[in-house]
N, CA, C and O of each residue as an XYZ file, in Angstrom:
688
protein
N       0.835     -1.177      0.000
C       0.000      0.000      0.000
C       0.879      1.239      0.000
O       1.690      1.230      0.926
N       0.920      2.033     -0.593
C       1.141      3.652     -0.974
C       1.316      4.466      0.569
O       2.150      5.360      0.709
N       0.756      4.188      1.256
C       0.690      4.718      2.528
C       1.192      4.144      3.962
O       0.485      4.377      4.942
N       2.345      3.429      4.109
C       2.422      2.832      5.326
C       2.205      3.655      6.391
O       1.517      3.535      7.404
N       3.235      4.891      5.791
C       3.693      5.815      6.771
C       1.841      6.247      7.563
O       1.816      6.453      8.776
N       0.665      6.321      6.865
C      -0.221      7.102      7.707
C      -1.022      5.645      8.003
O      -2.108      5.287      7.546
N      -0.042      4.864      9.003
C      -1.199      4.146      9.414
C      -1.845      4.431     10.685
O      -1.310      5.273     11.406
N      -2.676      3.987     10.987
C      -3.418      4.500     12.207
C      -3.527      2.893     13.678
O      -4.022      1.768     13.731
N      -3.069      3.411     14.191
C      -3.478      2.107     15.476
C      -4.930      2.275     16.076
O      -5.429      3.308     16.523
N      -5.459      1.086     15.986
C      -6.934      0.941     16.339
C      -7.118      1.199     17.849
O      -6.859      0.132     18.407
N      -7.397      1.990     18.621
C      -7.751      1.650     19.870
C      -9.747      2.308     20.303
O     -10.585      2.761     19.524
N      -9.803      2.154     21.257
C     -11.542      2.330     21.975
C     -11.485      4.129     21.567
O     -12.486      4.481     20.943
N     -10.695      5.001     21.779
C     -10.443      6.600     21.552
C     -11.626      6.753     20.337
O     -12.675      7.383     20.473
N     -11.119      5.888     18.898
C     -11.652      6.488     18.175
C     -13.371      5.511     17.698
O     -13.443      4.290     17.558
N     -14.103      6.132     17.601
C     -15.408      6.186     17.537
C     -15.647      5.614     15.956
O     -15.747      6.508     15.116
N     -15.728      4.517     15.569
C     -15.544      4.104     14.199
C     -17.394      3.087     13.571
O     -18.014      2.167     14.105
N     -17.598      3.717     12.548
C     -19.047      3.554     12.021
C     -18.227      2.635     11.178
O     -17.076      2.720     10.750
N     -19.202      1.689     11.063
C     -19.130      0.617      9.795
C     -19.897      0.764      8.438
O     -21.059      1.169      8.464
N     -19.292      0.450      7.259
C     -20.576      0.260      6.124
C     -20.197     -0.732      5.495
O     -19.073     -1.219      5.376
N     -21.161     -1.022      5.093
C     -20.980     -2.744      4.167
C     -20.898     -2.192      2.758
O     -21.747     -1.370      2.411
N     -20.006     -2.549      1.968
C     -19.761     -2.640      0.940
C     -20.616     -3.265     -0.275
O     -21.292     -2.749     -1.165
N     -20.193     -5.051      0.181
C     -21.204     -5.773     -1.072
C     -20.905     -7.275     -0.001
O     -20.017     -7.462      0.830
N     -21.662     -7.872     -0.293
C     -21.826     -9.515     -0.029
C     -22.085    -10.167     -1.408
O     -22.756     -9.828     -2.382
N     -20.997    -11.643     -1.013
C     -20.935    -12.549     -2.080
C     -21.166    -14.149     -1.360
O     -20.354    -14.763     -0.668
N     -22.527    -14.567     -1.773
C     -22.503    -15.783     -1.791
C     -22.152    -16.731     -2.565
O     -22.534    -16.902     -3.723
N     -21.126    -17.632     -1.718
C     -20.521    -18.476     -2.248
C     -20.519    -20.129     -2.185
O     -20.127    -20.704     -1.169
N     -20.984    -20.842     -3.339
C     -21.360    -22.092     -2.806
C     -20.243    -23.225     -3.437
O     -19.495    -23.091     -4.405
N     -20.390    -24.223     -2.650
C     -19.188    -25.206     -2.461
C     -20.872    -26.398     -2.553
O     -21.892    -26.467     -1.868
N     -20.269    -27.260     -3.983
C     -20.847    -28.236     -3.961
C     -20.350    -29.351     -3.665
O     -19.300    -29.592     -4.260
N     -20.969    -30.685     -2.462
C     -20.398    -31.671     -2.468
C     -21.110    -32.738     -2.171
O     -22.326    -32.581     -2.277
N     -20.697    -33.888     -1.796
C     -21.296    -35.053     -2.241
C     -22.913    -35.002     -0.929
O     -23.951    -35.648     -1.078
N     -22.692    -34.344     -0.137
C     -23.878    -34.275      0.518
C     -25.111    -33.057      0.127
O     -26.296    -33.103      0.459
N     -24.497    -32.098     -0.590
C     -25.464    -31.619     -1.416
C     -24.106    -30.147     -1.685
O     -22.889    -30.206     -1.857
N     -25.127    -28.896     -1.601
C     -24.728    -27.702     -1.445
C     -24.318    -27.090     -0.241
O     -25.254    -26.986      0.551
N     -23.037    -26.566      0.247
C     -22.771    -25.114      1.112
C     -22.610    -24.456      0.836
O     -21.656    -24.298      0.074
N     -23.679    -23.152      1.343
C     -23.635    -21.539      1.452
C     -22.264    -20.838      2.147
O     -22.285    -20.673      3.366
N     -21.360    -20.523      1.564
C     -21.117    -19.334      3.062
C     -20.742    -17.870      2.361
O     -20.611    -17.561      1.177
N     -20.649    -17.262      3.332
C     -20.963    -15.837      2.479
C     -19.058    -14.848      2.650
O     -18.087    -15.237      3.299
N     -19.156    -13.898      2.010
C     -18.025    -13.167      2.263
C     -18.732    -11.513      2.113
O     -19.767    -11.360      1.466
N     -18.322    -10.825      2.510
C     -18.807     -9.569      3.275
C     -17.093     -8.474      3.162
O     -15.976     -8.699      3.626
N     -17.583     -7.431      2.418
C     -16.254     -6.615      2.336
C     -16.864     -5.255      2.702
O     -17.726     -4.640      2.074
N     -16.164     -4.858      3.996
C     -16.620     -3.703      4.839
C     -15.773     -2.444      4.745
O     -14.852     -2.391      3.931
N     -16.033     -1.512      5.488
C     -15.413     -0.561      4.729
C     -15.723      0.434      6.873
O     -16.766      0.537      7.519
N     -14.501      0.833      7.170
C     -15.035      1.501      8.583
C     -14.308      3.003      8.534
O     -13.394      3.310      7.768
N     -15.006      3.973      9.657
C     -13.898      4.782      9.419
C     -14.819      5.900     10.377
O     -16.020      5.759     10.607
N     -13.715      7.368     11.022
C     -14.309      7.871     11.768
C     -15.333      9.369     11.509
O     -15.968      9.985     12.365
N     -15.225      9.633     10.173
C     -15.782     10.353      9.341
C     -14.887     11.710      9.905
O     -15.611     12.630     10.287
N     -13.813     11.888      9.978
C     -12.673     12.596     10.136
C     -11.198     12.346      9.618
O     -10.201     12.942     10.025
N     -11.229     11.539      8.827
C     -10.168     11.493      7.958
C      -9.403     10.014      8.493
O      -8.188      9.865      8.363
N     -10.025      9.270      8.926
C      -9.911      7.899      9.638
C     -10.605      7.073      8.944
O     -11.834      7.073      8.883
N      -9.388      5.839      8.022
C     -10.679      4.724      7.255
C      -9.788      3.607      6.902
O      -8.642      3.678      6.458
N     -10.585      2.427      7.204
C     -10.241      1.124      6.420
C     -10.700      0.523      6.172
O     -11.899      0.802      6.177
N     -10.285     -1.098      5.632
C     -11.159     -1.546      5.019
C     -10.784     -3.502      5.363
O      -9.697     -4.069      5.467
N     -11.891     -3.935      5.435
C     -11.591     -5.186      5.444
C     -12.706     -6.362      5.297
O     -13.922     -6.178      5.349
N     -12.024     -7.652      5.095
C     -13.014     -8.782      4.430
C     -13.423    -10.035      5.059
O     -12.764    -10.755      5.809
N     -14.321    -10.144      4.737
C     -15.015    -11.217      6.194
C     -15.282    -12.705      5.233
O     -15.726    -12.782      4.088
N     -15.074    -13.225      5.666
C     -15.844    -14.871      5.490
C     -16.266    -15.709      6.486
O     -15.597    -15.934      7.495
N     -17.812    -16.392      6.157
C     -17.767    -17.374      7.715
C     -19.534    -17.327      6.521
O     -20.017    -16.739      5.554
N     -19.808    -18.304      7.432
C     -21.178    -19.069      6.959
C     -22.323    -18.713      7.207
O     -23.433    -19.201      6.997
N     -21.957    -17.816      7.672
C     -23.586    -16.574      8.278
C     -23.109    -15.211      7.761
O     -21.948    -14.808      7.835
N     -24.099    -14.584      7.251
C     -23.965    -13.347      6.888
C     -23.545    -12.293      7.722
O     -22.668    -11.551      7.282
N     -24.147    -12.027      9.183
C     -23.729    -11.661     10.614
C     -22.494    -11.704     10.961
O     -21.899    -10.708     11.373
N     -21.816    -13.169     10.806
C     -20.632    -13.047     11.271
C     -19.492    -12.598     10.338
O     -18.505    -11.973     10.726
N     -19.756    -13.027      8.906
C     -18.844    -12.279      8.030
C     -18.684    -10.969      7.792
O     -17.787    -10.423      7.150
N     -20.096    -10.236      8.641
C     -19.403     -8.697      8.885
C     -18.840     -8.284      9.401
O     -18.134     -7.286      9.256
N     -19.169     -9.642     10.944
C     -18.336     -8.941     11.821
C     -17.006     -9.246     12.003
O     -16.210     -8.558     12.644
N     -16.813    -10.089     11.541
C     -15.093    -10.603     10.663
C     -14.488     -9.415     10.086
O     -13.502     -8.844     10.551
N     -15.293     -8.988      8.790
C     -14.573     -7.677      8.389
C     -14.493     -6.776      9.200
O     -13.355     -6.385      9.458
N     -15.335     -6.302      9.702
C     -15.199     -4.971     10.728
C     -14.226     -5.171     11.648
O     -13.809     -4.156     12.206
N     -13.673     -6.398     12.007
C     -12.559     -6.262     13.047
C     -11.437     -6.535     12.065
O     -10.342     -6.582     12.625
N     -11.412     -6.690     11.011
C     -10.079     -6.709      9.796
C     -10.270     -5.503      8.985
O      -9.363     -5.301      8.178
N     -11.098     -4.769      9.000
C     -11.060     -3.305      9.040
C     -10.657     -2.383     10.017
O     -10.138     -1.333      9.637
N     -10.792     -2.574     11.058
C     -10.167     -2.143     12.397
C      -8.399     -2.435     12.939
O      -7.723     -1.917     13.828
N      -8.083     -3.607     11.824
C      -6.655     -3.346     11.785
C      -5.797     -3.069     10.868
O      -4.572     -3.192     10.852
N      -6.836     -2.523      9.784
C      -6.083     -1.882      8.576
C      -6.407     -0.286      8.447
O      -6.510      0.210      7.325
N      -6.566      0.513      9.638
C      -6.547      1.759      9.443
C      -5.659      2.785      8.981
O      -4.479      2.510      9.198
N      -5.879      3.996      8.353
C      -5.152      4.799      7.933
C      -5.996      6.228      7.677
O      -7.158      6.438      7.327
N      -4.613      7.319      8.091
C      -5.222      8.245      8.130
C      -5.006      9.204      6.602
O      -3.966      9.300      5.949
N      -6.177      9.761      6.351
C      -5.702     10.981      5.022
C      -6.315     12.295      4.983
O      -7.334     12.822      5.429
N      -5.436     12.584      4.371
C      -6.048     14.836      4.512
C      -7.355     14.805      3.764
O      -7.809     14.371      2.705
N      -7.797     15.573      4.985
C      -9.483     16.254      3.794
C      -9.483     17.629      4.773
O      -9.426     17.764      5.995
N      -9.578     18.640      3.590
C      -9.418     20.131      4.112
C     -10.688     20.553      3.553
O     -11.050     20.240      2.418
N     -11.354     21.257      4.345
C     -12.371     21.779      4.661
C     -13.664     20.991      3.622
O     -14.198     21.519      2.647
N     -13.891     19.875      4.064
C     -14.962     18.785      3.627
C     -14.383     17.796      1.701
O     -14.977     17.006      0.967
N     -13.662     18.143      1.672
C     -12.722     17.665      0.415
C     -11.243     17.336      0.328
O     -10.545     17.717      1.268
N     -10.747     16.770     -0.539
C      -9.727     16.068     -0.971
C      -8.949     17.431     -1.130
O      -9.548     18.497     -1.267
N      -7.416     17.314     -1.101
C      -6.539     18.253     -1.323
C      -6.264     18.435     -2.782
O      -5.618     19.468     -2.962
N      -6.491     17.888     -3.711
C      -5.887     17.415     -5.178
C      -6.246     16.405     -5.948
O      -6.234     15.230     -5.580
N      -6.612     16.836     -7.147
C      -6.700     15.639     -8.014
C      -6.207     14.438     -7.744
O      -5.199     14.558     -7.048
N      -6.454     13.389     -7.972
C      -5.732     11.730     -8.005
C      -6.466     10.958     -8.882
O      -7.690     10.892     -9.002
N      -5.286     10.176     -9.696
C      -5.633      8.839    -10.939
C      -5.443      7.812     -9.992
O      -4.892      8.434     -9.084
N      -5.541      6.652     -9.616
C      -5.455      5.777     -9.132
C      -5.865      4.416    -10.211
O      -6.728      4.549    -11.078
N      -5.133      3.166    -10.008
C      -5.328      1.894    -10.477
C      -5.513      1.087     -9.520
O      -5.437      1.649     -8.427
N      -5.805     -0.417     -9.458
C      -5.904     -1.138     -8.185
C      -6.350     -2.346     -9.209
O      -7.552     -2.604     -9.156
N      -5.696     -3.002     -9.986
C      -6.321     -4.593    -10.847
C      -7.195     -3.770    -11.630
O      -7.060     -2.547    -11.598
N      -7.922     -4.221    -12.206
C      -8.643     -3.686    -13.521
C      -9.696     -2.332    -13.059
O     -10.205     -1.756    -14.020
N      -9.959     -1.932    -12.028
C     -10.178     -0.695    -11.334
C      -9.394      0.476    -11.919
O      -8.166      0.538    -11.857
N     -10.080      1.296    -12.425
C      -9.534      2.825    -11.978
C      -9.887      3.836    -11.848
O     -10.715      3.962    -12.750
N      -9.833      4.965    -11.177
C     -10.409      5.685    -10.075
C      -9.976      7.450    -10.229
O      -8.774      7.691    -10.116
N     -10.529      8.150    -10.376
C     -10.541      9.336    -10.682
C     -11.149     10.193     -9.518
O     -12.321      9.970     -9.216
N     -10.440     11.166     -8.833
C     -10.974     11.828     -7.466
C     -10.866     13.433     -8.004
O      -9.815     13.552     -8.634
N     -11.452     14.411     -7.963
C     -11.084     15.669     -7.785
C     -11.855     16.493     -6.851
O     -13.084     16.453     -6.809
N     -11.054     17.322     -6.019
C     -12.008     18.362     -5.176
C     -13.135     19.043     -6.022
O     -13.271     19.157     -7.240
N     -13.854     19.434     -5.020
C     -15.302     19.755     -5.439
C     -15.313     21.644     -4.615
O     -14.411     22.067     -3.892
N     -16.313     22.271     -4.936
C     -16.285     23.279     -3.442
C     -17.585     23.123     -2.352
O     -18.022     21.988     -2.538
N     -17.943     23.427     -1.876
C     -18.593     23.655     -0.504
C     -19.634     23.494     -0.981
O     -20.042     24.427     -1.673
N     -20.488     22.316     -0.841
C     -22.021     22.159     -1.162
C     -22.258     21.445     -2.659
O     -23.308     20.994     -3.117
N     -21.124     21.487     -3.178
C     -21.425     20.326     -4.670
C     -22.100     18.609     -3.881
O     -22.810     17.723     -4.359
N     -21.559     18.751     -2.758
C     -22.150     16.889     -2.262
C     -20.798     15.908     -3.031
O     -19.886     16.092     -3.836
N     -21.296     14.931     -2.295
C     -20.219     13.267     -3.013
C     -21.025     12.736     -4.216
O     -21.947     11.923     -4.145
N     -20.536     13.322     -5.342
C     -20.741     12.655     -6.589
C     -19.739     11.659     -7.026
O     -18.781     11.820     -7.783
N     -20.264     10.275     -6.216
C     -19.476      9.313     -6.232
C     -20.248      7.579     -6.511
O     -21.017      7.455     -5.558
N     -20.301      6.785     -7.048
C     -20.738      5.575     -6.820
C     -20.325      4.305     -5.649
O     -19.326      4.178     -4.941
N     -21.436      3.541     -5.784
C     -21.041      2.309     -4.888
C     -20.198      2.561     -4.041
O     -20.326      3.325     -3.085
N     -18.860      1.649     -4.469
C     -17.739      1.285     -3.432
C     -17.063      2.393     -3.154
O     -16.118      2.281     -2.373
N     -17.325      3.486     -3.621
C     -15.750      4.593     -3.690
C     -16.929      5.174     -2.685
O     -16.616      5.398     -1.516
N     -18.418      5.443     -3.177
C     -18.926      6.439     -1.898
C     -19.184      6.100     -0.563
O     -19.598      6.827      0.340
N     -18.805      4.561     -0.536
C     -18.701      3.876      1.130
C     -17.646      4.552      1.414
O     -17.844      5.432      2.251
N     -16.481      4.451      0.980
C     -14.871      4.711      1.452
C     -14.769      6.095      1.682
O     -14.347      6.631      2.706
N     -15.291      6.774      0.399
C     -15.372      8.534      1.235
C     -15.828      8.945      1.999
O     -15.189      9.666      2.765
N     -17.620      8.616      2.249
C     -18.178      8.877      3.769
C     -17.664      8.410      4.831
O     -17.843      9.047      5.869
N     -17.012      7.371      4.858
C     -16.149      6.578      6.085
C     -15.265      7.326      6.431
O     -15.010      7.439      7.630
N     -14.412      8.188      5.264
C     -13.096      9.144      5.628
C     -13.789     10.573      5.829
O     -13.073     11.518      6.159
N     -15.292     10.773      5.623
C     -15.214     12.195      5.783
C     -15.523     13.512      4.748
O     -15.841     14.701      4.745
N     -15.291     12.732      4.153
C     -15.336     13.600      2.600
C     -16.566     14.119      2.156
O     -17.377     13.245      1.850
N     -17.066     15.647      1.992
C     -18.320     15.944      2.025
C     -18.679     16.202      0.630
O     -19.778     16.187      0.076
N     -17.402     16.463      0.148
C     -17.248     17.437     -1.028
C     -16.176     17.259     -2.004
O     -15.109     17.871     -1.948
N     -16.638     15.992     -3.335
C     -15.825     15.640     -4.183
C     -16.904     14.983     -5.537
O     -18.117     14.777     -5.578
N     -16.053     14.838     -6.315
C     -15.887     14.632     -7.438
C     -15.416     13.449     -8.126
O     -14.254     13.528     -8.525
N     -16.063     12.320     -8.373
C     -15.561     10.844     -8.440
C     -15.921     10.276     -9.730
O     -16.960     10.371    -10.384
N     -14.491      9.475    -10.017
C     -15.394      8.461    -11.097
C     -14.980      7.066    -11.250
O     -13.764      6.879    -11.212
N     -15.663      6.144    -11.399
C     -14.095      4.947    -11.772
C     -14.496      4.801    -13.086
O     -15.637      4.916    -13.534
N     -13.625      4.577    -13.581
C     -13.684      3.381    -15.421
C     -12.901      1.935    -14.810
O     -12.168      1.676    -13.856
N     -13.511      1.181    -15.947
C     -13.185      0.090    -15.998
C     -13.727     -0.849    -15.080
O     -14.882     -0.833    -14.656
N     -12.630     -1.862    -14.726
C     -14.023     -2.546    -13.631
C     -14.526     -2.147    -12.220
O     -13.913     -1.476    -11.389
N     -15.935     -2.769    -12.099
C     -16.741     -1.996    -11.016
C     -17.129     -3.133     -9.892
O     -18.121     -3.247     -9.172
N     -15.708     -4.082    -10.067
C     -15.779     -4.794     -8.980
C     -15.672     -4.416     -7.353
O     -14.581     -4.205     -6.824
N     -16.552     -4.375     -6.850
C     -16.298     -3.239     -4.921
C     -15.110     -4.186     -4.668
O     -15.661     -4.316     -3.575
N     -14.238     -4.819     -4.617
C     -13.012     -5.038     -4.046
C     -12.264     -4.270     -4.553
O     -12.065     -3.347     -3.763
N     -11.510     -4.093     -5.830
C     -10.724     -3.116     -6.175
C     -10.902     -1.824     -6.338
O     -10.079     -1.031     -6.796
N     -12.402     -1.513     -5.819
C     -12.649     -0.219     -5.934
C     -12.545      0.209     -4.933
O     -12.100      1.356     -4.884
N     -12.862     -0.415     -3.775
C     -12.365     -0.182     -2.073
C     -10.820      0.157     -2.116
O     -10.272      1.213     -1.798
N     -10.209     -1.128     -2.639
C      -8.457     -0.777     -2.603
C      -8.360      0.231     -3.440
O      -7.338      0.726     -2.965
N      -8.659      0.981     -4.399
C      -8.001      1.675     -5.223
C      -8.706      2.766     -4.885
O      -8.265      3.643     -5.627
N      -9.815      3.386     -3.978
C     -10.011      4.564     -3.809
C      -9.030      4.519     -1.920
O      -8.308      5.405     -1.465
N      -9.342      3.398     -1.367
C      -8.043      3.880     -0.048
C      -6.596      4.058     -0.922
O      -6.049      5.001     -0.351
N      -5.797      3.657     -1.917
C      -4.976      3.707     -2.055
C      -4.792      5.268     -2.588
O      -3.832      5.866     -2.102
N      -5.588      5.960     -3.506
C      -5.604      7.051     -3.552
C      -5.775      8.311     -2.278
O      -5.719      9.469     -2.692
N      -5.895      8.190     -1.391
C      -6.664      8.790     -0.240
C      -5.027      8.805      0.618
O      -4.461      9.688      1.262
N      -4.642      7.406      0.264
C      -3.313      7.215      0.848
C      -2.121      8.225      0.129
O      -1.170      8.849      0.600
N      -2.569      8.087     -1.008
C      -1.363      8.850     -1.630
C      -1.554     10.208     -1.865
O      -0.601     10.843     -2.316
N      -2.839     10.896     -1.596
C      -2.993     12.399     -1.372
C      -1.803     13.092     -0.028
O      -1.450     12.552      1.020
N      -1.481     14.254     -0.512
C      -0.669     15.257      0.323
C      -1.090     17.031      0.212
O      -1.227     17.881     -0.668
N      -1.194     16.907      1.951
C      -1.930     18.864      1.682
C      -0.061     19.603      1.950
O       1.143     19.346      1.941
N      -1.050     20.585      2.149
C       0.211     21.599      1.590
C       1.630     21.454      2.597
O       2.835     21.571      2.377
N       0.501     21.022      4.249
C       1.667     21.338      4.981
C       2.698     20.241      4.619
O       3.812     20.730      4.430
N       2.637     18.764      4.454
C       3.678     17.815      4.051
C       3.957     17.890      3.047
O       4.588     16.880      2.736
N       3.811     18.860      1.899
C       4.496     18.927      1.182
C       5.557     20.266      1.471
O       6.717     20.190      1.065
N       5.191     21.189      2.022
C       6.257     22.442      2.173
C       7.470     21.449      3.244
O       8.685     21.406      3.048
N       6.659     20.679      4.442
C       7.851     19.767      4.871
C       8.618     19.365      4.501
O       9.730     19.649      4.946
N       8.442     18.418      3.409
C       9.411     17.647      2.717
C      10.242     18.555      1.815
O      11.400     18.179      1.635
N       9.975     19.341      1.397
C      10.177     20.724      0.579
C      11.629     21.273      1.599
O      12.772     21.394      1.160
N      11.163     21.556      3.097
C      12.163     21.919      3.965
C      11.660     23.530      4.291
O      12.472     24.301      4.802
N      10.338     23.964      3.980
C      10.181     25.224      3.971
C       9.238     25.314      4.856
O       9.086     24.290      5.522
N       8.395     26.385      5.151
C       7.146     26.614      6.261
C       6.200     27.306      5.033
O       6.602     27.741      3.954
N       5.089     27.275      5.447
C       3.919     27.949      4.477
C       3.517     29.034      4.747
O       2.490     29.546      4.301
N       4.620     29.719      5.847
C       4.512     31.228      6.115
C       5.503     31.902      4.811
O       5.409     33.041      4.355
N       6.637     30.622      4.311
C       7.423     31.455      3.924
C       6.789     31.734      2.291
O       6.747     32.644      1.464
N       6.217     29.913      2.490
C       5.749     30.028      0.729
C       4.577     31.495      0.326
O       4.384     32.117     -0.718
N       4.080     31.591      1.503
C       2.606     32.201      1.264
C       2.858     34.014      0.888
O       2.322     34.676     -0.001
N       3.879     34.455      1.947
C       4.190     35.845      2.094
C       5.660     35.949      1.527
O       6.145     37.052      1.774
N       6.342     35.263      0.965
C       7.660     35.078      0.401
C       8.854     35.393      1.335
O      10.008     35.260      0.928
């Protein structure tokens, strides 16, 4: 992942909403007939710039959420959203997924689909601009809109890495 550096440690502090993504039933035929069991890909986050994502399996629908939600709870990470939006454009890929983000201003709303508009409300995002092409499978669209989110940078880490302050960039 693009982002190690903003990972986030799960503890009770942060206040984390779940959303379900998509469920896939999956059957296993065998000599005693058919088994059901399901898989469940969740998506959590604190609607403050706090989000992850993770995937459940188990033979009840119930518990494969709650599988993900605690394998979402250890794949957190944090990303910039300045004043209800994304800092910057982002292309993103993720397997036959790809993912198009741009800021929006104040009151356009999340013009976003499916899997990408679980992952933005989870992080917070009030105010963007979304698209994917290609495939519209919710697994790679989960990974490839966190991976974008991961690889966004606001101004202050970039004047950091830069070595400068944004007093100096701003007023010269």
């Amino acid at each position: 992942m693009a982002g190690n550096n903003k990972k986030v440690k799960s503890n009770n502090d942060i206040e984390l909403k779940d959303r379900l993504v998509a469920i896939n039933r999956v059957t296993k035929v065998t000599k005693g007939g058919r088994t059901f069991s399901f898989s469940a890909i969740v998506v959590v986050g604190d609607e403050n710039g706090i989000v992850g994502w993770g995937l459940g399996k188990a033979n009840e629908v119930t518990t494969a959420i709650a599988k993900g939600v605690d394998a979402a709870k250890k794949n957190l990470v944090h990303v910039p959203i300045l004043n209800g939006t994304i800092p910057h454009e982002q292309i993103t890929k993720f397997g036959g997924a790809q993912i198009f983000m741009k800021p929006a201003s104040h009151g356009t709303g999340l013009v976003a689909g499916g899997a990408m508009r679980a992952v933005l409300e989870s992080a917070g995002v009030t105010d963007v601009l979304a698209k994917s092409k290609g495939s519209a499978n919710p697994h790679n669209l989960v990974k490839a809109t966190i991976n974008a989110l991961c690889e966004m940078r606001d101004a202050k880490t970039v004047a950091a890495q830069r070595g400068v302050t944004l007093d100096k960039v701003f007023n010269g």
